[in-house]
N, C-alpha and C positions, 0 to 999 in steps of 0.2 A: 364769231361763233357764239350762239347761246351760251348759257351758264350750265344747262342740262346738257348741252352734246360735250362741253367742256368738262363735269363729270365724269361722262360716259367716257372720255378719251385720256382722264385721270384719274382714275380711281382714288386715287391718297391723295388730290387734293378737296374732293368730295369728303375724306373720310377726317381728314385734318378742319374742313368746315364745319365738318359734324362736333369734332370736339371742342370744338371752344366753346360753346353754351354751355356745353356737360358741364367745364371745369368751374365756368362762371356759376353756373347754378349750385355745385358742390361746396364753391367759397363762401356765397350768398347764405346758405341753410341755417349755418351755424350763425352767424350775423343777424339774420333775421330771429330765428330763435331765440338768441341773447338779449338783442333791443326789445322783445316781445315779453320775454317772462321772467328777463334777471333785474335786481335793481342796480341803481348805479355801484354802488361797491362790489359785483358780483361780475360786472361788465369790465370794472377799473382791473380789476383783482386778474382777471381772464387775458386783459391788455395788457397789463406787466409780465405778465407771465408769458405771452405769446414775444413780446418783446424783446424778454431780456436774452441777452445774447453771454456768451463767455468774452467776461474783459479781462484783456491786457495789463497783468502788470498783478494782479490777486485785487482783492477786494472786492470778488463778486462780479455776476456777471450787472452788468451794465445796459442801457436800455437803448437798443440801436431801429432808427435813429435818435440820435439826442432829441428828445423830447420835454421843453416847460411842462410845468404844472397845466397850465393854461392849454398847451397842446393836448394832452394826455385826455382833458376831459372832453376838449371839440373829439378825439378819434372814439368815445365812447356815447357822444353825444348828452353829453351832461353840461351842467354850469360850469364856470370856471368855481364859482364858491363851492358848490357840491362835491368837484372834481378835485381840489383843495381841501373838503374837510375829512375827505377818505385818505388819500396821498398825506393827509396828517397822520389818520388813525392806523395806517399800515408801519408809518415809520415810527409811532410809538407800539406797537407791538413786535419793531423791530422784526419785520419783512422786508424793509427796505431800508437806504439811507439816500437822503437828499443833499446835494452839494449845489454849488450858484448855477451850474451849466449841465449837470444831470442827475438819472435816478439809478440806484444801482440795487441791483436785487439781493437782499441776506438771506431770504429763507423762504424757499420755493414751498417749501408744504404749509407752512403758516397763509401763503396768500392762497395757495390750494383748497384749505378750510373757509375760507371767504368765497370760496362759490359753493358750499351747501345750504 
């Protein structure tokens, strides 16, 4: 059977086809947006933030998945040095703290001010 008479004799799988571009394009927007008009410390700042999760145990939430430095800046498409000297300048303003295996987030409004 076509993919049109298979519509026609599914409704909700036609309507479920429909939305996945939606959700794609809805994810995209703000992605797109950010690579376009933020710079990297506004990008870095937006990614920990989107990241960090509530850890286990107090000491802030935590940045799931564990993410290197090195990673942090491929997800924002930045250098690893660029993405290293922000991920410095967050944890001397004490938004973050850095340990050998992750990042953990101190202070959601301090890294909040870094995307004005």
């Amino acid at each position: 059977m076509p993919v049109v008479g298979v519509m026609r004799h599914h409704p909700d799988a036609a309507l479920r086809l429909l939305r996945s571009p939606g959700r794609r394009l809805r994810t995209a927007g703000p992605k797109i947006r950010d690579g376009t008009f933020m710079d990297v410390r506004g990008r870095l700042a937006r990614a920990v933030l989107e990241l960090g999760q509530d850890g286990a145990g107090g000491g802030g939430p935590v940045l799931e998945p564990h993410l290197r430095q090195e990673e942090l800046a491929h997800v924002v498409g930045a250098t690893r040095e660029s993405g290293n000297r922000w991920v410095g300048w967050f944890e001397r303003i004490d938004a973050i703290r850095r340990s050998k295996d992750r990042i953990t987030l101190l202070d959601r409004e301090r890294l909040r001010r870094q995307l004005e």
